[in-house]
C-alpha positions in Angstrom: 2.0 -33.0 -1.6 1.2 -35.2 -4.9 -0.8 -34.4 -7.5 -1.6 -36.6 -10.5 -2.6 -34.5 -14.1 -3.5 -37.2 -17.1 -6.1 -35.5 -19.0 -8.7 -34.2 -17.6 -9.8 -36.9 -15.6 -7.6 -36.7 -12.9 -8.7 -33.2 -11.9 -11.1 -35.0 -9.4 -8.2 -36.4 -7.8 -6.1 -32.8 -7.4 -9.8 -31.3 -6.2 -9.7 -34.2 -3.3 -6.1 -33.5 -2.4 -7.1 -29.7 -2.2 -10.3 -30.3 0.0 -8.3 -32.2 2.2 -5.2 -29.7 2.2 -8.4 -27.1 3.4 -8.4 -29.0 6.5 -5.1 -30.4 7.4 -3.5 -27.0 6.7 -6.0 -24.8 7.8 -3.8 -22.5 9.9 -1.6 -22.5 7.4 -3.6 -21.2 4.7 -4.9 -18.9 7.2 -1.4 -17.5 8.4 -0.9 -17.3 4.8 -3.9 -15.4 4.2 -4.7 -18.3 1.0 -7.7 -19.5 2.5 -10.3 -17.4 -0.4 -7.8 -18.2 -3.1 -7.8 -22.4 -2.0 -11.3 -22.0 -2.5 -12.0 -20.4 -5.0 -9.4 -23.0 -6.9 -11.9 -25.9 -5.4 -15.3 -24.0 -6.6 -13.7 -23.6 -10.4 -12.4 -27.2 -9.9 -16.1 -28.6 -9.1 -17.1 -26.8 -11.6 -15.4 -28.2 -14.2 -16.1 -31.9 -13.4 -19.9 -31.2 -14.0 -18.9 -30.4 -17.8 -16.4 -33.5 -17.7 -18.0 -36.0 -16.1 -21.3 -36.1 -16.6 -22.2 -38.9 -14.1 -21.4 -42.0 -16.6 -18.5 -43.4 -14.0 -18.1 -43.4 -10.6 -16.2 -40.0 -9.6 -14.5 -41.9 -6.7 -12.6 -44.2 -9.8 -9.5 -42.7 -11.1 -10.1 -42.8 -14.7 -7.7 -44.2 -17.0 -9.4 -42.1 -20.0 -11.4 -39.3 -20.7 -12.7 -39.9 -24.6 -12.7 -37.0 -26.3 -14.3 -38.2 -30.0 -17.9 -39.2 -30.0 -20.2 -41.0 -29.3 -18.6 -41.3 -26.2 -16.9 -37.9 -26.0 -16.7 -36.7 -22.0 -17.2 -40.5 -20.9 -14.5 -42.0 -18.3 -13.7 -45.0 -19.3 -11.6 -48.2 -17.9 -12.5 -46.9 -14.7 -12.0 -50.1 -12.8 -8.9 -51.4 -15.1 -6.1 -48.9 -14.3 -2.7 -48.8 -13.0 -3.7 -45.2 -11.8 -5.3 -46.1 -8.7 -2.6 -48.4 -7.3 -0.3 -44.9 -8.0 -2.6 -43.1 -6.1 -2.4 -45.5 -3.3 1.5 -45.9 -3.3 1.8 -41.9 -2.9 -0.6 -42.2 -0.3 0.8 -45.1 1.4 4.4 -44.3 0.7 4.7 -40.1 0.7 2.1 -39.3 3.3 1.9 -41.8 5.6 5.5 -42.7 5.1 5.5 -46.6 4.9 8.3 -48.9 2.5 9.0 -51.8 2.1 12.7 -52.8 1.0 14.5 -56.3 0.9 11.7 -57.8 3.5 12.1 -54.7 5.6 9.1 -52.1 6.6 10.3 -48.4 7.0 8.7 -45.0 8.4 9.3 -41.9 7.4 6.0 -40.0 7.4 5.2 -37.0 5.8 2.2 -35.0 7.8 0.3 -32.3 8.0 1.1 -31.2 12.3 -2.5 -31.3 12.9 -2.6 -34.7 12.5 -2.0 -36.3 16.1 -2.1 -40.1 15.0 -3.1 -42.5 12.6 -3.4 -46.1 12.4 -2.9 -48.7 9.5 -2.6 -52.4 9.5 0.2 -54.0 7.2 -0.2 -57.7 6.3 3.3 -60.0 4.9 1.6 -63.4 4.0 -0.1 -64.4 7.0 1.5 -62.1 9.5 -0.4 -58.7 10.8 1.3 -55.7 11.5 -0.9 -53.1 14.0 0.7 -49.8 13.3 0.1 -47.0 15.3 1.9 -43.6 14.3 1.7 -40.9 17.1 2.4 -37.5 17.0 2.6 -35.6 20.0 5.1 -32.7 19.6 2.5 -31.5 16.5 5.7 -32.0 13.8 5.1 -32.6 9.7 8.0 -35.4 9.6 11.0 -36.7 11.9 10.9 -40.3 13.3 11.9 -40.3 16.9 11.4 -43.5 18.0 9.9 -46.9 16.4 8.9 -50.3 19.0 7.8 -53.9 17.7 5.8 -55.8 19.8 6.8 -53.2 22.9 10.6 -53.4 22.2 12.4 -50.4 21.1 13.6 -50.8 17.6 17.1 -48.8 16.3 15.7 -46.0 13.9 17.2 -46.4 10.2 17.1 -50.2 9.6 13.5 -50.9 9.2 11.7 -53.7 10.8 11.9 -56.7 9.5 9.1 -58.5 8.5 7.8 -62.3 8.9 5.3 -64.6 7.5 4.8 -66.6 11.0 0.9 -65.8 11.1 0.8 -63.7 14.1 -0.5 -59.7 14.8 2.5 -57.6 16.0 2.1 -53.9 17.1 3.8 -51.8 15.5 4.3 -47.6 17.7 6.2 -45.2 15.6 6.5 -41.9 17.4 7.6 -38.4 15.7 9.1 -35.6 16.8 11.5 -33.0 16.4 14.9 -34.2 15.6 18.3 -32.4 16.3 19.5 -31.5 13.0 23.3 -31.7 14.0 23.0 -35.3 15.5 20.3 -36.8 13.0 17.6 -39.2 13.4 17.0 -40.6 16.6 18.4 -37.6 18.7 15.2 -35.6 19.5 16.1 -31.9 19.7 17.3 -29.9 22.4 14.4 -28.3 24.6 14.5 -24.7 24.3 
């Protein structure tokens, strides 16, 4: 999980990651018996972005600043001009849903909650479109079974590699368990 602290400003974007940790983890929590104290952390969280924020930005922006002398003191400013968004999008992009790209090359290695059972992205390199579709049937947080381009099977720890020939290619990475003695690409022995 990521979290981003800069002042206070960025508490909206830990109270996001927490409502959404509510419901991608929810048997979690509950097996953990942490679903009151996730809560409670959210309400005292919203809370305190009612005295922070007083509605002179949009919430949805990660701040850059959070003045603190007055006039302006409580005010979010350079909302729109910050190099914390496109952080918050590479942890996103990169950490969750698992996608790099290195020396022209697109990798997967996704980081999910189980729950999740597929998502979909679409990747553009210049004026080529890559359909990705990551499936999840076995219900696992991580572990790359199998990746196919354009229907082929792909070998697993190379990355695909990408090109600028203005066409849409599909893109199927599947997950499941892998054998932990034989490594990626060897899905584990059935019990």
């Amino acid at each position: 999980m990521f979290l981003f602290f800069e002042a206070r400003g960025y508490t909206w974007a830990l109270l996001q990651s927490l409502e959404a940790l509510e419901v991608d983890f929810a048997p979690v929590l509950q097996d953990k018996n942490a679903i009151v104290s996730v809560k409670q952390i959210v309400r005292e969280l919203e809370n305190t972005q009612n005295i922070i924020l007083p509605g002179d930005h949009e919430r949805h922006v990660l701040s850059a600043d959070i003045y603190a002398e007055p006039p302006h003191a409580r005010r979010g400013g350079w909302t729109w001009y910050t190099g914390a968004a496109g952080w918050f999008y590479r942890a996103g992009l990169e950490s969750i849903l698992g996608l790099t790209v290195r020396d022209g090359r697109m990798h997967f290695a996704p980081c999910i909650a189980s729950a999740w059972r597929h998502y979909v992205l679409t990747y553009r390199h210049g004026a080529g479109r890559y359909g990705i579709r990551v499936e999840n049937p076995k219900g696992v947080e991580q572990g790359v079974v199998r990746i196919e381009l354009d229907g082929e099977s792909q070998p697993l720890g190379v990355g695909i590699q990408l090109v600028d020939d203005g066409q849409v290619h599909r893109v199927r990475v599947e997950l499941g368990p892998i054998d932990p003695v034989q490594g990626p690409g060897s899905p584990a022995p059935q019990a």
